[in-house]
C-alpha positions, 0 to 999 in steps of 0.5 A: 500500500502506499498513499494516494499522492504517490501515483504517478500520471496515468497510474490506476489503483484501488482506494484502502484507506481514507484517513482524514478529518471527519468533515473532510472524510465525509465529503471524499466519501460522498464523491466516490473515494471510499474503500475499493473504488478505483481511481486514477491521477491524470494531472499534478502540480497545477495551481496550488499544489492540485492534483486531478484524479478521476473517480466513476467518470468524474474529474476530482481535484484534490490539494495534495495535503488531502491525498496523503492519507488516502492509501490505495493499491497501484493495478 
């Protein structure tokens, strides 16, 4: 397992684990980031430390403190 934000570009994984702050955790969790859900990262370091990732054909962008606690497994 590793964390979220080390996907490379057009890596795919699987979400583990989201570890976060109860509000924030709630809101990943109501667009899709929850366990098994596949996810993968299609642009970083854009605007202030952003990263874009899509999940169930949606395009998510996520500040890159927000990602380290989302652990997944690479496919």
């Amino acid at each position: 397992m590793e964390s979220l934000n080390e996907l490379k570009i057009n890596e795919e994984a699987v979400i583990v684990l989201v570890e976060a702050e109860k509000s924030i955790k709630r809101r990943l969790m109501d667009v899709g980031f929850v366990k098994g859900e596949k996810i993968k990262l299609i642009l970083k370091n854009f605007g202030d430390n952003m990263r874009a990732y899509k999940i169930k054909n949606t395009i998510m962008a996520l500040r890159l403190k927000d990602t380290k606690n989302i652990l997944v497994e690479k496919l």
